[in-house]
matplotlib code that plots the C-alpha trace (Angstrom):
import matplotlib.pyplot as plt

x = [0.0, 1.3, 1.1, 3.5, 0.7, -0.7, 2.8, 2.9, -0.4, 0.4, 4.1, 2.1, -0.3, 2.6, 4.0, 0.9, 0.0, 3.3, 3.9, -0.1, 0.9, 4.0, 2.3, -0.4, 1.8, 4.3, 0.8, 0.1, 3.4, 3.4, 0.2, 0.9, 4.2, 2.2, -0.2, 2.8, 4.8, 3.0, 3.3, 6.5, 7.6, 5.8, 8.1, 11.3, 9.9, 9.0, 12.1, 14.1, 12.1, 12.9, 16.4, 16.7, 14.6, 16.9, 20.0, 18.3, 17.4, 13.8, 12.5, 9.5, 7.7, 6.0, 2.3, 3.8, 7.2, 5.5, 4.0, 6.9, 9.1, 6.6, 7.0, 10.2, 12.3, 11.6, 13.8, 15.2, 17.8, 19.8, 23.3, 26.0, 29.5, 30.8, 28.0, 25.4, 21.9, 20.2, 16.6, 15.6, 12.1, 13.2, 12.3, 15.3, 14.1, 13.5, 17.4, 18.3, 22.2, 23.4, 22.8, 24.5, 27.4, 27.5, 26.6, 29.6, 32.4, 31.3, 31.6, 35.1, 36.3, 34.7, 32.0, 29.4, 29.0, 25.9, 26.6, 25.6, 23.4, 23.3, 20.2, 20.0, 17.6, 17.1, 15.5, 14.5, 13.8, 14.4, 15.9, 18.3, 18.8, 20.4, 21.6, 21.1, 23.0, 23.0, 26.2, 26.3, 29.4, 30.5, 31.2, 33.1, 30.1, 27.7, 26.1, 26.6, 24.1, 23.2, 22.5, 24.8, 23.3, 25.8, 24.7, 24.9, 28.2, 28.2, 31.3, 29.9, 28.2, 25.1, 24.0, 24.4, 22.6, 23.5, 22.6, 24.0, 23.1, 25.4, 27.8, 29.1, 26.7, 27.9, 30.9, 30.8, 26.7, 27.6, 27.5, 23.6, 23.8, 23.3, 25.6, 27.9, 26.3, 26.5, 30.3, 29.7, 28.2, 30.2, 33.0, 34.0, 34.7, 37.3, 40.5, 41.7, 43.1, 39.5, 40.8, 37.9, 39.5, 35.8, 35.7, 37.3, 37.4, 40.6, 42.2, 44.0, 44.0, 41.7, 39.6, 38.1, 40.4, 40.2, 37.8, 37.8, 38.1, 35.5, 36.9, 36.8, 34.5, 36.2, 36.4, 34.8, 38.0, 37.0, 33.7, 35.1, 37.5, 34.6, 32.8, 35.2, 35.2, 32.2, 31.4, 34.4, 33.8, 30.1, 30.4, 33.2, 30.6, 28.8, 32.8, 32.1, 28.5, 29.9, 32.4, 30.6, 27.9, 31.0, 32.3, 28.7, 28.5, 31.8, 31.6, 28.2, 29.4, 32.2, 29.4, 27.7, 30.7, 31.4, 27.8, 28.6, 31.4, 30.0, 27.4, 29.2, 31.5, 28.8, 27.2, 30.3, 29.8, 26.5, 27.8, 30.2, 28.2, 25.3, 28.1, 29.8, 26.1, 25.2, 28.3, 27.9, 24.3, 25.7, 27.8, 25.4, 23.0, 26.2, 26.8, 23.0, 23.0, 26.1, 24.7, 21.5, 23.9, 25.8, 22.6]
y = [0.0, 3.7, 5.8, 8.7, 11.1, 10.9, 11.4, 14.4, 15.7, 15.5, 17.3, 19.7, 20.1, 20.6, 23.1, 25.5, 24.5, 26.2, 28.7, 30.0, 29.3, 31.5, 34.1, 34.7, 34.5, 37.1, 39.3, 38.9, 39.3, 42.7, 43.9, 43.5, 45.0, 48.1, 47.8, 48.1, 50.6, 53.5, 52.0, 51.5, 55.0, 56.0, 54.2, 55.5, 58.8, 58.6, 57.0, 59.4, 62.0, 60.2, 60.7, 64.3, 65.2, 62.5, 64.2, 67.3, 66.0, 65.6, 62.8, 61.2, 58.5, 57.0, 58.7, 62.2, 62.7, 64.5, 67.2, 66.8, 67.9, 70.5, 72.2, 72.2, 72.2, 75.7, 75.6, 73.0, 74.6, 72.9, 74.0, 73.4, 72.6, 76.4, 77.1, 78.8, 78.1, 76.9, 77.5, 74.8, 74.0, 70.5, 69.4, 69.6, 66.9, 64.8, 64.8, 61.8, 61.8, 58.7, 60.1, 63.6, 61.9, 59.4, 62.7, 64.6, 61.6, 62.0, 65.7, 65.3, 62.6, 64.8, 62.8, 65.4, 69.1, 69.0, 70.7, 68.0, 69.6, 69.1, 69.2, 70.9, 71.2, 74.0, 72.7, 75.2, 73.4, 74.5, 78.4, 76.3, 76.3, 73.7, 73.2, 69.2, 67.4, 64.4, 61.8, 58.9, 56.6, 52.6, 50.2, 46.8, 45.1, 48.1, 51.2, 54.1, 56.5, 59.1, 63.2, 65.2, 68.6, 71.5, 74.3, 77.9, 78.4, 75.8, 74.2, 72.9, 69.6, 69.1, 65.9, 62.8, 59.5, 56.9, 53.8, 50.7, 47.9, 44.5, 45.4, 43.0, 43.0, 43.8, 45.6, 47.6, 47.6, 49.7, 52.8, 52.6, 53.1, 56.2, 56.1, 55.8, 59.3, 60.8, 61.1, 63.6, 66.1, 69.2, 67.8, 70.6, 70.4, 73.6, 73.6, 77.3, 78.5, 78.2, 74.8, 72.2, 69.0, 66.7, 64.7, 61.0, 57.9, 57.7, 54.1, 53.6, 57.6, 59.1, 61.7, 63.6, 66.9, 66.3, 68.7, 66.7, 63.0, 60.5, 57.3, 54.6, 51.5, 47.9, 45.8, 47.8, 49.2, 49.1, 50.1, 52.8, 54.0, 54.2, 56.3, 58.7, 58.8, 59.2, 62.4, 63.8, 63.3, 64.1, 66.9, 68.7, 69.2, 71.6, 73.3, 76.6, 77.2, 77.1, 79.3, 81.8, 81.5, 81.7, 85.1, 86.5, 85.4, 87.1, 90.0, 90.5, 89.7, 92.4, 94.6, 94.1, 95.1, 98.0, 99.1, 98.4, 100.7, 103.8, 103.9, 103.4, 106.5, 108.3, 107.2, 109.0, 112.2, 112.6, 111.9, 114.4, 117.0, 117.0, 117.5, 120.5, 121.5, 121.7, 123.3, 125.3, 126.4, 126.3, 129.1, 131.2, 131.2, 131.7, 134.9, 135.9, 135.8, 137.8, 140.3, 140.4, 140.7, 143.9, 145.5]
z = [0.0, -1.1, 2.0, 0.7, -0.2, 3.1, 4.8, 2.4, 3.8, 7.2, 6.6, 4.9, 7.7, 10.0, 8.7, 7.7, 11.8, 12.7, 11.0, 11.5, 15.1, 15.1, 12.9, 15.6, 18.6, 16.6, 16.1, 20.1, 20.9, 19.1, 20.3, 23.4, 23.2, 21.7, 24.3, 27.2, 25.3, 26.6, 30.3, 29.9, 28.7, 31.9, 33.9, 32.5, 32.5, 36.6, 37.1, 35.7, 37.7, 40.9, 40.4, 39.5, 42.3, 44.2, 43.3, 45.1, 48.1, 47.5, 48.0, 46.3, 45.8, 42.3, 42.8, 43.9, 41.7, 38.6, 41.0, 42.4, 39.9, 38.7, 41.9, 42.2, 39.3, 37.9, 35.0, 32.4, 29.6, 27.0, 26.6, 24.1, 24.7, 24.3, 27.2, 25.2, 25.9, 23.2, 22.5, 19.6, 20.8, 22.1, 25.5, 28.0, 30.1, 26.8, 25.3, 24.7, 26.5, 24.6, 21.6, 22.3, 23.5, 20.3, 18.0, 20.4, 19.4, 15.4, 16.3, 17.3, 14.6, 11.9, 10.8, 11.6, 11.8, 14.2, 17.7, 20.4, 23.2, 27.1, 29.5, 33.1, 35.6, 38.1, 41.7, 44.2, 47.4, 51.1, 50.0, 48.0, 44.1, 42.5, 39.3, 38.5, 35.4, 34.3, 33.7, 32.0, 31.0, 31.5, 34.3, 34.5, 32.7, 31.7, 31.7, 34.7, 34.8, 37.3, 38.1, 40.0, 41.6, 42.1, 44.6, 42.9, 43.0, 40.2, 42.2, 45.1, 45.2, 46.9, 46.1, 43.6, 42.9, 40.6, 38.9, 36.9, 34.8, 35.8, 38.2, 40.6, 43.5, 46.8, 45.0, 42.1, 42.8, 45.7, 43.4, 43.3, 47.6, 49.4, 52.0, 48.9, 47.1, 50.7, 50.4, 47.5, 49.4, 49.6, 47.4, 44.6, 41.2, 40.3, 42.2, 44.0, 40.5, 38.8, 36.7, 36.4, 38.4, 38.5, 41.6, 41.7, 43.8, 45.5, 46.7, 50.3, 50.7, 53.6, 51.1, 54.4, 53.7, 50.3, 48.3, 45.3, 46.1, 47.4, 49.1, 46.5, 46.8, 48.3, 46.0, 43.3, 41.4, 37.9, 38.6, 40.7, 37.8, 35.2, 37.6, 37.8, 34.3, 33.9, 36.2, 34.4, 31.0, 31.8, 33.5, 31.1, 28.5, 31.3, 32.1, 29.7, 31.0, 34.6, 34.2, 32.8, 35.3, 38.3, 36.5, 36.8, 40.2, 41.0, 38.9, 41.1, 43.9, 43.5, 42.2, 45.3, 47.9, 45.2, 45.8, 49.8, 49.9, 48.0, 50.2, 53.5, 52.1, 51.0, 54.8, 56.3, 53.8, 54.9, 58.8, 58.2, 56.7, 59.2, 62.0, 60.0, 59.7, 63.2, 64.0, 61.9, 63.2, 67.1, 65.9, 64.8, 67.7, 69.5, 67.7, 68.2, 71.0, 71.4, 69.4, 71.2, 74.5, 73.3, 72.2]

ax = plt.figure().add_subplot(projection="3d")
ax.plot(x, y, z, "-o")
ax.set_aspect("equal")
plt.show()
């Protein structure tokens, strides 16, 4: 008996079985990946949040971070790498850093003529304004991301947070822990002599007295090393903007104590003059009544 066409069949059967099988599980797949998407962008977007107002020392939680951040970060600006503010009707908060970065290095090796730009977030939060960037660069086995907020002096640190993707936990992880960010506070990132120096984890050397180290994680070396790299590369791209912002600030400040001093002398004029004045006036009752005595 000749049983080939029926194996044929039931190969053919097979196959039409699968792949209408895989087609509709690709088409829910898809759908449901489309369905997600919008949830998902959600997440990112409140995560990011969290750490900006993190960086400031707000805290927040999922349900109250949008408000949040409308509250209290009262400005966002992007900036190119000569420290102008740039005003192209994107979104600072919506700048996608990877891709300035990547469009920066084709900058640099020529293969592009377009001017990478850089966001930054103003907070106002307890009579404090911050100015909040972010910083992103690589770990031992991926991605470091983070903010770091400098107080208005934009030297000053006033507070960090970071994040990975794969570093080894309980060493290089330790990046991602706030004890860890705590050790930024108050750190500086310009020397005496107004040269940019970052901030970077230092090995076996007590970083106390140290304006621009942080004591480097155990264990954690090459993590440590990328980060370092990473809030220095990051935070270069911002180095222009700052400095002009720290010569406003001193050229006001000396404004201010310019001000203070004209009106301290012209204080001691006027002191001056209203003495002369009422000597002045003593001496002439004194000679009225002189006059009215001889008469």
């Amino acid at each position: 008996m000749n049983t080939q066409p029926a194996i044929m069949f039931s190969n053919r059967y097979i196959f039409i079985y699968a792949t209408v099988l895989v087609i509709a599980i690709a088409a829910v797949l898809s759908t449901t990946a489309k369905f997600l998407q919008p949830f998902q962008e959600r997440n990112i977007r409140i995560a990011k949040i969290q750490d900006i107002l993190t960086s400031a020392g707000i805290e927040s939680t999922r349900a109250n971070a949008e408000d949040l951040f409308d509250k209290h970060i009262v400005a966002q600006k992007t900036i190119n790498r000569h420290g102008k503010i740039i005003n192209d009707g994107r979104n600072p908060f919506d700048v996608n850093l990877s891709d300035e970065l990547r469009r920066l290095r084709d900058l640099e090796a020529g293969r592009t003529s377009e001017e990478p730009v850089f966001p930054l977030f103003i907070s106002e939060f307890n009579n404090q304004r911050l100015n909040i960037v972010p910083v992103l660069g690589r770990g031992l086995w991926g991605p470091l991301w983070g903010y770091v907020a400098l107080k208005n002096d934009f030297n000053t640190i006033a507070g960090v947070v970071f994040d990975h993707q794969g570093e080894t936990p309980g060493l290089g992880s330790q990046v991602a822990e706030s004890w860890f960010h705590q050790q930024f506070v108050g750190k500086q990132v310009f020397d005496n002599n107004e040269n940019f120096v970052s901030v970077r984890l230092i090995k076996g050397t007590p970083t106390a007295n140290n304006p621009h180290g942080v004591d480097a994680l155990s264990g954690g070396t090459i993590t440590g090393d990328g980060l370092s790299e990473t809030i220095r590369l990051s935070l270069e791209n911002y180095v222009p903007y700052f400095r002009n912002q720290r010569r406003e600030i001193i050229e006001a400040e000396a404004r201010r104590i310019e001000e203070i001093r004209l009106a301290e002398e012209q204080r001691v004029q006027d002191s001056i003059g209203a003495a002369e004045a009422e000597q002045r006036a003593r001496y002439l009752r004194w000679r009225q009544q002189q006059q009215q005595a001889e008469e």
